[in-house]
C-alpha positions in Angstrom: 36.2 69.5 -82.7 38.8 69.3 -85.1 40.7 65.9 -85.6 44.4 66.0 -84.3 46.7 66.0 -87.3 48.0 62.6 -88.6 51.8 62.1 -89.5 53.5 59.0 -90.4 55.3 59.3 -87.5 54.9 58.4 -83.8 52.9 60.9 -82.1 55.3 62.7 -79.5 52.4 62.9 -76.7 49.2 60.7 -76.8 46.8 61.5 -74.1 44.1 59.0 -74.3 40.6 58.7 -72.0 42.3 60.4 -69.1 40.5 61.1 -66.2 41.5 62.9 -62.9 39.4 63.1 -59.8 41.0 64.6 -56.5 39.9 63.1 -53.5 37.9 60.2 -55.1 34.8 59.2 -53.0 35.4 62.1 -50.0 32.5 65.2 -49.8 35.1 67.3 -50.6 35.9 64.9 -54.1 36.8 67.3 -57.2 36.5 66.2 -61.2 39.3 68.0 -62.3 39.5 66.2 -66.0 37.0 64.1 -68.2 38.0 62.0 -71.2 40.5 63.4 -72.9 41.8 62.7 -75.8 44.9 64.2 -77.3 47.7 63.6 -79.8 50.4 66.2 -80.1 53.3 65.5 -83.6 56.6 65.6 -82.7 57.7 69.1 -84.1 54.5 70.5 -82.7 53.5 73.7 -80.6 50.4 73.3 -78.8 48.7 75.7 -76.4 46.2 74.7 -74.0 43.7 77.6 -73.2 40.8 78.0 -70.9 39.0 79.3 -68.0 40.4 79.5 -64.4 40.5 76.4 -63.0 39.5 74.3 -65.7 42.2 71.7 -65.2 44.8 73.0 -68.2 48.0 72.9 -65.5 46.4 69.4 -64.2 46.9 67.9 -67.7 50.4 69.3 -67.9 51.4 67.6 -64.2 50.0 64.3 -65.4 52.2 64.2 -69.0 54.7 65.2 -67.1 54.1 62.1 -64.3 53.6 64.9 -61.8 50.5 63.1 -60.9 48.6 59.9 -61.5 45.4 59.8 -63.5 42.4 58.3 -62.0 41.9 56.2 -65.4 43.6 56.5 -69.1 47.0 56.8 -70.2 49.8 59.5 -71.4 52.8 58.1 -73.3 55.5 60.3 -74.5 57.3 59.5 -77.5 56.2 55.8 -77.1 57.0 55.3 -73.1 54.9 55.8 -70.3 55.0 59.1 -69.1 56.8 57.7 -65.8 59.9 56.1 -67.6 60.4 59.5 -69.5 60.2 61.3 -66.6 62.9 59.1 -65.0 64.7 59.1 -68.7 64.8 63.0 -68.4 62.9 63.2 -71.4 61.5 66.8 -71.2 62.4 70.0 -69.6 59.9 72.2 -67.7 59.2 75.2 -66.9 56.5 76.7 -64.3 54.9 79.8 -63.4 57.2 79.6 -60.0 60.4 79.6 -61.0 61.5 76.8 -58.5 65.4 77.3 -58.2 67.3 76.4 -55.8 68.7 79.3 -53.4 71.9 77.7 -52.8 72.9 77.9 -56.0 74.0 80.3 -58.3 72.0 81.4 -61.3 75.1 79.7 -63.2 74.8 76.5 -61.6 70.9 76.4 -61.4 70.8 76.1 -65.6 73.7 74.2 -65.1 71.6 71.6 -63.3 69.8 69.0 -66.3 73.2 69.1 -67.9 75.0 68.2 -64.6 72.2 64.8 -63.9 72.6 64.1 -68.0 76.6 63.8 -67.2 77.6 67.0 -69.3 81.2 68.2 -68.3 81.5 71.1 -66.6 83.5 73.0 -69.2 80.4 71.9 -71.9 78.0 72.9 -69.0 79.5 76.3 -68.1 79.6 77.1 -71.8 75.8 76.3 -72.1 75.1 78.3 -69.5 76.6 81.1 -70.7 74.4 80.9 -74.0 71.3 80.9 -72.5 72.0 83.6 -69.8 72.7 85.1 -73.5 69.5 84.6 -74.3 67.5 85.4 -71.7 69.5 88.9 -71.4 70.8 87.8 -67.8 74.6 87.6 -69.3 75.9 89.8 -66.3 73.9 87.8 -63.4 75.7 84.4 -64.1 77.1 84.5 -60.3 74.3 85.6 -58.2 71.9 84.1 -56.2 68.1 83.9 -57.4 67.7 85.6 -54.4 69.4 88.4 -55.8 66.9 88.8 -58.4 63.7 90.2 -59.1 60.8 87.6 -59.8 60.9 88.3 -63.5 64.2 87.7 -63.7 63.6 84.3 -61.8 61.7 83.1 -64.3 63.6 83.8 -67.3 66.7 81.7 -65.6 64.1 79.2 -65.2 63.2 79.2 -68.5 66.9 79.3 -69.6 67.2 76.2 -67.5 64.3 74.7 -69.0 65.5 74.8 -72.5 69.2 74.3 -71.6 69.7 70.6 -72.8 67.4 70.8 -76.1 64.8 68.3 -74.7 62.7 67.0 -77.6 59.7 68.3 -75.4 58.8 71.1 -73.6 56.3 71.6 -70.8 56.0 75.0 -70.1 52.8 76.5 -67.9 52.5 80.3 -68.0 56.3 81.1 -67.7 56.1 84.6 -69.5 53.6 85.5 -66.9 55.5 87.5 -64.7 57.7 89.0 -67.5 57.5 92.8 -68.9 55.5 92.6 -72.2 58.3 93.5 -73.8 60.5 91.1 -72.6 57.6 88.8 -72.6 57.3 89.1 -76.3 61.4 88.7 -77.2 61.1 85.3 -75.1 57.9 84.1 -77.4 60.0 85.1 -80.4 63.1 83.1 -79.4 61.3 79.5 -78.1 59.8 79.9 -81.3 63.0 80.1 -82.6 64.4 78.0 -80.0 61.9 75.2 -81.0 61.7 75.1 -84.2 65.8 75.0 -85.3 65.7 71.5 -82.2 62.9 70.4 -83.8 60.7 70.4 -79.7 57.6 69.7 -78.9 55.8 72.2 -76.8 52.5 71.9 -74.5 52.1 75.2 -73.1 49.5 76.7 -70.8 48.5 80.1 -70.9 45.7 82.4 -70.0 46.3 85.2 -73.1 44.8 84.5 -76.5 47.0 86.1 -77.8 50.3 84.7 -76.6 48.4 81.7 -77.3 48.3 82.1 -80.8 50.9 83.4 -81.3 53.0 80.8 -80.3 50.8 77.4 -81.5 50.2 75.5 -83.9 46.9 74.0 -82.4 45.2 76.2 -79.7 43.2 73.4 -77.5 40.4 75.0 -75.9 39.2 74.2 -72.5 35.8 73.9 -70.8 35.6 74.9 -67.0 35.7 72.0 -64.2 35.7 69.1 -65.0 37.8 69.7 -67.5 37.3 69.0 -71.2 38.7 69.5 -74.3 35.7 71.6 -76.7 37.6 72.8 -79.4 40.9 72.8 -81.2 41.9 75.2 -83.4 43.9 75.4 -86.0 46.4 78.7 -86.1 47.5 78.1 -89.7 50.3 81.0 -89.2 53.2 79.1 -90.3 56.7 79.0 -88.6 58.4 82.4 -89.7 56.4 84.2 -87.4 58.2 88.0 -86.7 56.8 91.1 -85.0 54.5 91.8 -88.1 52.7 88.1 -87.4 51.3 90.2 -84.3 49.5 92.9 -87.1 48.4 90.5 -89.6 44.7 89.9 -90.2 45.4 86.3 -90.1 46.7 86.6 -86.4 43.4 88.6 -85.3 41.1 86.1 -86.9 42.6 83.6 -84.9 42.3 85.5 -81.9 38.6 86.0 -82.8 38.2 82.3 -83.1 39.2 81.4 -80.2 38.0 84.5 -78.2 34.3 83.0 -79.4 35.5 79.4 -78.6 36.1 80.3 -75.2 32.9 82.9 -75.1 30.6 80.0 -76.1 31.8 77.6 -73.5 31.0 81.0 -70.8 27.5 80.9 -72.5 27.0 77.6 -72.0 27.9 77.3 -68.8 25.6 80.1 -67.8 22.8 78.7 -69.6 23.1 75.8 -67.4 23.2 77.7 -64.3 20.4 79.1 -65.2 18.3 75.7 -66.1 19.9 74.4 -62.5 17.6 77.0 -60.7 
């Protein structure tokens, strides 16, 4: 495994000997996570890859105090990951969209602005950008009712990234989107991320996307959970349409393609000593 980049600045996320066991001590007790170890530079886009069930949207929920480890720590731009979730440090975005149905498309991006004590002309106006953004301009007073699943999820993610947090959790939100559509929305948090200067952990189950959009690709084992590899994309940050043709790109792809093919070998190689 690579060594996590060093900068002279404080790490954004540190994730350090954390552990996560469900149902600790009961027959049906699950080891979700084991030991790991994780700095992520402020600035930085990491994507978090692996098999089903290997415990990549666990590790999101605990940075994001979602849940509590069984052992270690997470601290977030020098805090405990509990005071910045109460300090609103981050915005999130899931693969259910999780708006609220009595409130407007409008008001639901409105909604981090309105608990950070934006006024509602600044908040309206913000709104209106990112409904820009996420090509919804026309759907500002509906209900998420109203609106397909796809659509859902893209005013989630405009809601997500509607007060510039300095860090972004973000678990397979393109996953319901059109490819098309799904490719525009890498392009602009890419953009998005980079002119703010955010931090991204992002979960995803397509190499591809994965690469695309990282920095660092941190490659999973399945349960429990471990971190076996982290690659480096070495891409750069003006990544266009062509980024998806270059040989660089496929190499990557490659890379971690094999990363995650050796972990499948592995694992069946000790299924098969278990007989």
């Amino acid at each position: 495994m690579e060594t996590p980049m060093t900068s002279p600045s404080q790490p954004a996320v540190v994730v350090t000997g954390l552990n996560k066991i469900f149902n600790h001590g009961q027959p049906n007790q699950v080891d979700a996570l084991v030991d790991i170890d994780l700095e992520v530079q402020p600035g930085e886009f990491i994507s978090l890859i692996g098999p089903s069930g290997c415990g990549k949207s666990t590790l999101l929920r605990l940075v994001a105090d979602l849940l509590e480890p069984t052992s270690g720590a997470v601290t977030i731009n020098g805090k405990s990951a509990h005071q910045a979730r109460v300090d609103q440090d981050y915005g999130m975005a899931f693969q259910q969209s999780g708006l609220f149905e009595w409130r407007s498309v409008e008001r639901n991006i409105e909604l981090p602005l309105e608990l950070k004590g934006w006024d509602k002309a600044k908040r309206r106006e913000r709104a209106k950008e990112m409904l820009e953004l996420v090509k919804l301009p026309e759907f500002a007073q509906h209900m998420p009712w109203q609106l397909s699943g796809g659509m859902q999820q893209r005013v989630a993610i405009a809601r997500a990234l509607a007060s510039h947090p300095k860090l972004l959790l973000m678990d397979e939100p393109f996953g319901a989107l059109d490819e098309m559509t799904r490719e525009h929305m890498q392009a602009e948090l890419l953009r998005i991320c980079a002119a703010a200067g955010t931090t991204v952990i992002f979960v995803t189950h397509s190499i591809p996307e994965a690469v695309y959009l990282a920095d660092r690709v941190v490659v999973m084992s399945p349960r429990p959970g471990r971190i076996t590899e982290i690659v480096n994309v070495g891409l750069g940050r003006g990544r266009t349409e062509l980024t998806r043709e270059a040989g660089e790109f496929f190499a990557r792809v490659t890379e971690v393609r094999e990363a995650l093919r050796g972990i499948e070998m592995a694992d069946a190689a000790r299924g098969i000593e278990d007989r």
